[in-house]
Structure formats: structure tokens, C-alpha cells
C-alpha positions, 0 to 999 in steps of 0.5 A, spaced: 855 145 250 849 151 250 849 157 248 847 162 253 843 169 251 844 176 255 836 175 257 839 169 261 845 172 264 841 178 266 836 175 269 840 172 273 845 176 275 839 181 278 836 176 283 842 173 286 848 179 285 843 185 287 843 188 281 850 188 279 848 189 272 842 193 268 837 192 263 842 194 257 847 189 256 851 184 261 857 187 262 856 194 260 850 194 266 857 191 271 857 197 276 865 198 278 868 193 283 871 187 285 865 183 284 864 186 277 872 184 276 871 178 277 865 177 274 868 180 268 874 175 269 870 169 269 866 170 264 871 172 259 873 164 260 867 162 258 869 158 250 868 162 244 865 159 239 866 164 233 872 169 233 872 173 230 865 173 226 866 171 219 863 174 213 859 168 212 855 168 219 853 175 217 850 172 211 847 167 215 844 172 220 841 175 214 838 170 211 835 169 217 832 174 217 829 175 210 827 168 211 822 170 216 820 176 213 817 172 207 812 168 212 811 175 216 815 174 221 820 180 224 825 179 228 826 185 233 835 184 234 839 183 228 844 181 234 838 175 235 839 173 228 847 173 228 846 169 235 841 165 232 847 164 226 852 162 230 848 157 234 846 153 228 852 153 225 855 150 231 851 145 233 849 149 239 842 151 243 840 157 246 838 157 253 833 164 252 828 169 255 827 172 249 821 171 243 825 172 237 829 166 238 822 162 239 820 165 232 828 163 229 827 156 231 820 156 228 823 157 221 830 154 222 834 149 225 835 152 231 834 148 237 832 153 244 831 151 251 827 158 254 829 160 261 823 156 263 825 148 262 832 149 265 
């Protein structure tokens, strides 16, 4: 299993689906329309891998963050922390487009696999 990040999905929504989604977020860009319908459907049947979000993952995510602000490392997304929580809890990687995953996997157990390598 990987973890995909929304740099991924984004990217590659917009070069094969002619813009189906833009830059915000994946399924808040999703024009409405059958394509989108199903690509919603679809992508709610992906598995979950933390539902809800526990109160330790949060702390984790934080103490991430606080863990690369002591070697002068700032993470830009608490939203990249609280992913990159998640995936180190699970046991996952994360396939990115995003620099502060490589900043995360630098100081943490993270593993990545930036867009490039897939």
C-alpha cells in the first residue's frame, strides 16, 4: 500500500481529465458532472487508513513539527505533518510532489517516493 498525496492526484487529474480539478484541493476543484460523480465514487473506495483521526495522531503531527523547527526546518501545511503522521503510523509511503515531505522524511521515519521514481 501507498499513500497518495493530493500533489499527486492533482497532477494527474489535470493532464489526463482536462482539468477536472483545480489547484485547491482534489474534490473541492471537481467540476460538477457525471465525470466528477464518478470520480468521487471511486475515490471514496479508496481504504482509510485512520478514521477518525486520533488525538494521538495530532500529537504526533505536532511533534513533527516542533521536531523540525528545532533544526530549523519549517514545515509550510500542518495538513503535511498530520499526513506524514499518518503514514508513519501505518507503516506506509507517501508518493508526493510536495517538498515538505522530503523535509519530514529527513528528520522522521517517514519513507517517500517523490512523483518522479513512479
Amino acid at each position: 500500500m501507498i499513500l497518495v498525496d493530493t500533489s499527486i492526484w492533482i497532477d494527474l487529474l489535470k493532464k489526463n481529465s482536462a482539468r477536472l480539478v483545480q489547484e485547491d484541493d482534489l474534490l473541492q476543484g471537481l467540476r460538477p458532472g457525471h465525470q466528477s460523480d464518478h470520480f468521487r465514487s471511486n475515490f471514496l473506495a479508496l481504504p482509510v487508513l485512520s478514521d477518525p483521526i486520533s488525538i494521538a495522531l495530532y500529537l504526533s503531527a505536532a511533534d513533527i513539527y516542533r521536531q523540525g523547527r528545532r533544526r530549523g526546518i519549517t514545515i509550510r501545511s500542518s495538513i503535511d505533518c498530520l499526513i506524514a503522521a499518518i503514514a508513519i503510523e501505518n507503516s506506509v509511503p507517501i508518493w508526493h510532489r510536495d517538498r515538505d515531505f522530503e523535509a519530514i522524511a529527513g528528520y522522521t521515519s517517514l519513507e517517500v517516493v517523490p512523483a518522479a521514481s513512479l
